[in-house]
C-alpha positions in Angstrom: -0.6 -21.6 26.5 -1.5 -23.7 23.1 1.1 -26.0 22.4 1.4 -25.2 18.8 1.6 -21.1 20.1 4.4 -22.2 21.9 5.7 -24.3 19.4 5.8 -21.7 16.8 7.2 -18.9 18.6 9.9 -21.2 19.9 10.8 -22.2 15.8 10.4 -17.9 15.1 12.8 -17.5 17.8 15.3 -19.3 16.2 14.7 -18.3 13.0 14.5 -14.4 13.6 18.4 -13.5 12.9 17.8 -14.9 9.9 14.7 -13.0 8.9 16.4 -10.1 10.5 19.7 -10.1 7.8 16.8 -11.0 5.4 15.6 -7.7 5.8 18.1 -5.6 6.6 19.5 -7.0 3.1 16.8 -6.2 1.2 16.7 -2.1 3.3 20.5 -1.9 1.9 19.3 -3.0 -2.0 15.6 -1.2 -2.5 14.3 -1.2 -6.2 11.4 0.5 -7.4 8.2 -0.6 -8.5 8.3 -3.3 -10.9 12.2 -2.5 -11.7 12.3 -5.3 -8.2 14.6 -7.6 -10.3 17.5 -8.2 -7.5 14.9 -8.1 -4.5 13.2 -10.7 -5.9 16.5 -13.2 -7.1 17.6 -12.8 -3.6 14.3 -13.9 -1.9 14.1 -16.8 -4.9 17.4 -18.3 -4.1 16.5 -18.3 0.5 13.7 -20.4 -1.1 15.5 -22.5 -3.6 18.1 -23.2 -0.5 15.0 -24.8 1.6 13.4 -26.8 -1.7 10.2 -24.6 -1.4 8.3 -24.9 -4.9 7.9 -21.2 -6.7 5.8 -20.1 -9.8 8.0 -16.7 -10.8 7.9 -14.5 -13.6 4.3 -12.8 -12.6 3.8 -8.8 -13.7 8.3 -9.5 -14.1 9.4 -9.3 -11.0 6.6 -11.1 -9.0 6.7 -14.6 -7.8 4.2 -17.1 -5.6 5.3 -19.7 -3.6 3.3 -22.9 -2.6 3.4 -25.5 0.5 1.1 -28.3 0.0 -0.2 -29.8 3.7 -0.1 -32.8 4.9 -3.5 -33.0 5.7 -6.8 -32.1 3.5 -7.9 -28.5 3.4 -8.9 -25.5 1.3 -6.1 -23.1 -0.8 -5.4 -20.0 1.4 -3.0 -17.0 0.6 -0.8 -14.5 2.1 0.8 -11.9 0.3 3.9 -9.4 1.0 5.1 -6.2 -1.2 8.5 -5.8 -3.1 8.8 -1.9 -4.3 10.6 0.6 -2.6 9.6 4.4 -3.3 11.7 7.2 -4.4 13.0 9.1 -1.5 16.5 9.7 -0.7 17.1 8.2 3.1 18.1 10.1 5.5 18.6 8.0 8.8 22.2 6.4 10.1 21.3 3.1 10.4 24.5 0.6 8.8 22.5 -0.9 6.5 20.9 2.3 5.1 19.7 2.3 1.3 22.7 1.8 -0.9 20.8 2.8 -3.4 20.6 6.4 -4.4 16.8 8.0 -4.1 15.6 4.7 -3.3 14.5 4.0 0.4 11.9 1.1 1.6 10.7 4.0 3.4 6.9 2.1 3.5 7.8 -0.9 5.1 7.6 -3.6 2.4 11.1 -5.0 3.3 9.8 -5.4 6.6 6.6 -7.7 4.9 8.7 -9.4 2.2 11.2 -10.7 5.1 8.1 -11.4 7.3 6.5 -13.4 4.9 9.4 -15.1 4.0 10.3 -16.4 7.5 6.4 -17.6 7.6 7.0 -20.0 4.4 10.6 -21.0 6.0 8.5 -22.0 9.9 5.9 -23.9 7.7 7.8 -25.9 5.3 9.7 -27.7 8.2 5.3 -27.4 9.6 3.6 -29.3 6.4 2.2 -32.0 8.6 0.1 -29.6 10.6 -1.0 -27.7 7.4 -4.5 -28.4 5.9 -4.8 -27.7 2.1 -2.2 -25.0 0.2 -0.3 -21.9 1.3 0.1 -19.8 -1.2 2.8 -16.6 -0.4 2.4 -13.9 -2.6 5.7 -11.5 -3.4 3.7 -8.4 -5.5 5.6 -6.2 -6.9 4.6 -2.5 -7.9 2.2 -1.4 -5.0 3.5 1.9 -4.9 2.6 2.7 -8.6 -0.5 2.6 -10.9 -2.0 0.5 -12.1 -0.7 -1.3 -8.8 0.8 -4.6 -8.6 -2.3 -6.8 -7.6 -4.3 -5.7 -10.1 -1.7 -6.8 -12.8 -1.2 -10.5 -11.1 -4.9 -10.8 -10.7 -4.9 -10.3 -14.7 -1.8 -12.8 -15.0 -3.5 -15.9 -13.2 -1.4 -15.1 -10.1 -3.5 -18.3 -7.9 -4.0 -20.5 -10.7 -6.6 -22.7 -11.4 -8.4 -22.6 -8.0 -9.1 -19.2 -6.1 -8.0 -19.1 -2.6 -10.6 -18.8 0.1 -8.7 -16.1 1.7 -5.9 -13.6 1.5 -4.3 -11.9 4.2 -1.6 -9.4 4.6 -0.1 -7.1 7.0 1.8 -3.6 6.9 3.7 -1.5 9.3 1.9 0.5 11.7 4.5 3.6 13.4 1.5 4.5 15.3 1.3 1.3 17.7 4.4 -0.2 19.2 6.6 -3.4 18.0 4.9 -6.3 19.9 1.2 -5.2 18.9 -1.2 -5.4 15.9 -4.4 -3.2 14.9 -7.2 -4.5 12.8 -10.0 -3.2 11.7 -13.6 -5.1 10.1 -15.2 -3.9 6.7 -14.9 -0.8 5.2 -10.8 0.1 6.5 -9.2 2.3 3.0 -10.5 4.8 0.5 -10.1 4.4 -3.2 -7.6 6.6 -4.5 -7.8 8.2 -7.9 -5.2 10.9 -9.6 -6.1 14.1 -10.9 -4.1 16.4 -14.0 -5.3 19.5 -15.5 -4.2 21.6 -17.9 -5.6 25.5 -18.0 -4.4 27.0 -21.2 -5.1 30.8 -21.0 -3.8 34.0 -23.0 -0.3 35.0 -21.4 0.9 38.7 -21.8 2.4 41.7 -19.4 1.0 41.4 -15.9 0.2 45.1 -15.5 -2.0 44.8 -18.4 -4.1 41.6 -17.6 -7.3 43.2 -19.7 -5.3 42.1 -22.9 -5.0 38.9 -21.1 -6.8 35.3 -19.8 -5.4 34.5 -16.8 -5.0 31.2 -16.4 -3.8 31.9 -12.6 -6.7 33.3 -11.0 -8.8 30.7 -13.3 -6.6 28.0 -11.6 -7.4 29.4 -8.1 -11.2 29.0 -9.0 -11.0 26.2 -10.0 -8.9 24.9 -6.2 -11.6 26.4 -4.4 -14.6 25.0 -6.7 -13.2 21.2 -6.5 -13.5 21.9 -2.7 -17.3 22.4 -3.2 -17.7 19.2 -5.4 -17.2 17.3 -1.2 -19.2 20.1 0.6 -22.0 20.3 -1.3 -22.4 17.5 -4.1 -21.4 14.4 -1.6 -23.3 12.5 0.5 -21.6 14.2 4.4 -21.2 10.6 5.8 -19.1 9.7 3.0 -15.7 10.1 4.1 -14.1 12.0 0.5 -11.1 13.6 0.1 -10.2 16.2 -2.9 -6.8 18.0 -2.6 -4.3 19.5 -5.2 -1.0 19.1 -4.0 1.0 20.5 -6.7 0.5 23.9 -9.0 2.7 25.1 -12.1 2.2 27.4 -14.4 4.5 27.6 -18.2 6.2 30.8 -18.4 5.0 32.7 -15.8 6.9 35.2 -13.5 6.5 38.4 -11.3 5.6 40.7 -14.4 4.2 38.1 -16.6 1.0 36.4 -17.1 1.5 32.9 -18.7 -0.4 31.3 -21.2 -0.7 28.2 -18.9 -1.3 26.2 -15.5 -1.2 22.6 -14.6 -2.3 21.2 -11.4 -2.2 17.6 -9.9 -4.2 16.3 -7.1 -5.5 13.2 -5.9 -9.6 12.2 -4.9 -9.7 9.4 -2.4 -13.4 8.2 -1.2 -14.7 5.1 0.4 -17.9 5.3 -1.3 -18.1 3.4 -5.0 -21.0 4.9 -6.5 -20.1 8.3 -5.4 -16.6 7.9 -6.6 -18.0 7.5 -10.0 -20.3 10.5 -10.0 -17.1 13.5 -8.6 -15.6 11.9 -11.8 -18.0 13.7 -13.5 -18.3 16.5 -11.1 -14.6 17.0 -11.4 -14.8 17.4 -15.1 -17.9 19.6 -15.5 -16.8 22.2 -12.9 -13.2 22.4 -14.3 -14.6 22.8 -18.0 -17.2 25.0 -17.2 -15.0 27.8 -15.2 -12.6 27.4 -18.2 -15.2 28.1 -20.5 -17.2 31.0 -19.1 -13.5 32.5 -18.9 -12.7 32.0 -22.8 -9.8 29.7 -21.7 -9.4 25.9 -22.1 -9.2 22.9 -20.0 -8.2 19.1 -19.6 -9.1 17.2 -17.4 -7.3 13.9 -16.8 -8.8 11.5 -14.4 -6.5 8.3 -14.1 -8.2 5.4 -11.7 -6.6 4.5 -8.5 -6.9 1.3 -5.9 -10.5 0.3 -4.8 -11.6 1.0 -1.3 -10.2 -1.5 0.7 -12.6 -3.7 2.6 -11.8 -6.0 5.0 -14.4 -9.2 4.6 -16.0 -9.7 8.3 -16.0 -13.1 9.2 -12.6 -13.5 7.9 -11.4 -10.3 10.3 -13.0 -11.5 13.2 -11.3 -14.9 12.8 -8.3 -13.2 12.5 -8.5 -11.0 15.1 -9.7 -13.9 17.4 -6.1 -15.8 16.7 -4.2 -12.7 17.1 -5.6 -12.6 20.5 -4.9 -16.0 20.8 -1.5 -15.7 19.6 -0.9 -12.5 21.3 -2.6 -11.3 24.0 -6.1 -9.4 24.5 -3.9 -6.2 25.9 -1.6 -6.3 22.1 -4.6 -6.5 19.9 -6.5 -3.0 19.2 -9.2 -2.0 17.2 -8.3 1.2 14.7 -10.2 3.2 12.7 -10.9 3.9 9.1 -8.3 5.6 6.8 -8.5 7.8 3.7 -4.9 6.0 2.6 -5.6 3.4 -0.1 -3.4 0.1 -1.1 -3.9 -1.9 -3.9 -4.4 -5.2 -1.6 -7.9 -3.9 -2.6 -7.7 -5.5 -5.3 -6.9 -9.1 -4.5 -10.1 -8.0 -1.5 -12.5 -7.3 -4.3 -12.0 -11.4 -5.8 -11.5 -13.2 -2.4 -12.4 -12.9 1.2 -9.7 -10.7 2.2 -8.1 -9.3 6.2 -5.1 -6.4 5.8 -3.9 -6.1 9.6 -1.4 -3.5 11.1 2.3 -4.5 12.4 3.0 -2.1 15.0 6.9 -1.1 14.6 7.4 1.9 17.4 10.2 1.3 19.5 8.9 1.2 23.0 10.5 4.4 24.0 8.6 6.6 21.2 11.3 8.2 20.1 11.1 7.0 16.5 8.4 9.0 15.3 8.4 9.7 11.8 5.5 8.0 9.8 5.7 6.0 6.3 7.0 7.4 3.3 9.2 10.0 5.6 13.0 10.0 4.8 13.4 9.3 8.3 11.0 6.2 8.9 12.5 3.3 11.1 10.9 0.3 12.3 12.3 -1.5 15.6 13.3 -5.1 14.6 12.2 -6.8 17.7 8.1 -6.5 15.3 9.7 -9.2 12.8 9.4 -11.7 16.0 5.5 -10.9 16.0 5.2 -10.0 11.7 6.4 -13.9 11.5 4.8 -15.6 14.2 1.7 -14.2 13.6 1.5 -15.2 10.0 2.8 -18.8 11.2 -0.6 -19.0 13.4 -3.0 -17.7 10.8 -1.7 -20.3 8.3 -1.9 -23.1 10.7 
């Protein structure tokens, strides 16, 4: 095995109880997005214990740490997440959420104390690093307009761009101990939809008196569904889907006078994302119209397809293989999820990997954002390590 392999995953060894309690800590204290004020003191003063240089006070909450190499190089960066989400936890673990509605149900606690152990194996590691690390803690990623974007605005690298960014995220659907990657095109965009149908409520048996903003609604759910079968390109992965109908007033006898319906539109094609914008609009307007009722139409933009830059990917993947093991190292396919790392991959050469977290057993089997999701611990050795190789 390479020396250095060996070298690092003997320094992760003896680091991992730390970066265990590091994130089992920050499980117990979850904070929403950009409300991430204790999660981030906590992780400041780990670094301030081990002299590692911050800039802090990005988007509030955010901060960047730097090592400078011993030896010549470019400026590369990693980055990690800091939000929790808004679900109420519902497993037994000892250090579940203290927190009331607020579980890290997606993981981040898992990358923020990754990441974290990375910076503490390469500061004691500066003679072997060439150029600047820079470690990104982003808060927000779970909410619009998304953390990345808002550092990008707020000169999160400085004067000099890196020449890469990477990141990884928990993956329930490959075991602890592997890693999935994917090259180019990986995540849709993601956009949110709101519209309000504002009828002419009345008695239900007499709907002629009426304009029923229900059954205008339920055109409407079936006519966004056309806007993907027959306006877009069919080798365009799209997605269109209301998840949440409510009308004002409304009840077994009686019509109301309105209906709003949310909905999200996720594609992985840029062009075509901007033309259903339009699409959306029109067809909601125009079933409205013909109906005598009114519409609007909210549109609210979302993360960029993700797009993992190839000769950056294949580098990585080559050291995970390296690092890990042909047999640990899969290839996994495109997803209509989105992430704001998008982003950060639209200014910079950019690889987002997968951490795979099952226990080896399978029995854990609830996916992200579930009330339920666990992660077995033993992936922390690999979320470090792994990190620890890329830099060097």
């Amino acid at each position: 095995m390479n020396p250095v392999i060996t070298a690092i995953k003997e320094k992760v060894k003896d680091i991992l109880p730390e970066v265990v309690s590091i994130r089992r800590h920050l499980h117990q204290h979850p904070e929403l997005s950009f409300q991430e004020t204790e999660t981030s003191a906590f992780l400041r003063r780990i670094l301030d214990q081990h002299q590692i240089e911050y800039r802090d006070n990005l988007v509030g909450t955010g901060f960047v740490a730097e090592i400078t190499g011993g030896q010549p190089g470019p400026v590369r960066a990693f980055r990690a997440e800091l939000d929790a989400l808004p679900i109420e936890e519902m497993t037994e673990l000892p250090y579940k959420s203290m927190n009331l509605g607020i579980m890290h149900a997606c993981g981040h606690d898992v990358h923020s104390a990754c990441l974290l152990g990375a910076c503490l194996v390469l500061n004691e590691m500066k003679a072997e690093i060439k150029g600047r690390l820079l470690f990104v803690f982003q808060p927000g990623e779970e909410k619009l307009p998304g953390g990345a974007s808002l550092m990008l605005a707020d000169n999160v690298f400085g004067a000099v761009l890196p020449v890469s960014i990477v990141a990884q995220h928990v993956f329930p659907e490959l075991k602890a101990g592997e890693v999935g990657i994917c090259a180019g095109l990986y995540m849709a965009s993601s956009d949110e939809i709101y519209i309000s149908i504002k009828g002419k409520g009345g008695h239900a048996a007499m709907p002629h008196n009426c304009i029923d903003p229900i059954v205008l609604a339920s055109e409407v759910v079936l006519a966004l569904q056309q806007i993907i079968s027959r306006h877009g390109n069919p080798i365009i992965p799209s997605v269109l889907t209301i998840g949440k109908i409510e009308s004002t007033g409304g009840a077994t006898n009686v019509i109301p006078d309105e209906v709003k319906m949310e909905g999200t539109f996720r594609t992985m094609d840029e062009a075509w994302r901007e033309k259903a914008h339009s699409h959306i609009i029109s067809t909601v307007e125009h079933i409205c119209l013909a109906k005598g009722a009114t519409a609007e139409v909210k549109l609210v933009r979302g993360y960029p397809c993700l797009i993992n830059e190839g000769n950056l990917t294949a580098a990585v993947k080559d050291k995970m293989v390296d690092f890990m093991g042909i047999d640990k190292v899969h290839d996994i396919p495109k997803r209509m999820t989105s992430e704001d790392f998008a982003f950060f991959a639209q200014q910079i050469p950019a690889c987002f990997f997968r951490l795979g977290v099952s226990d080896q057993d399978g029995k854990w089997k609830h996916g992200v954002h579930s009330p339920h999701f666990q992660v077995d611990e033993t992936a922390l050795e690999v979320g470090v390590g792994l990190m620890v190789w890329l830099a060097l």
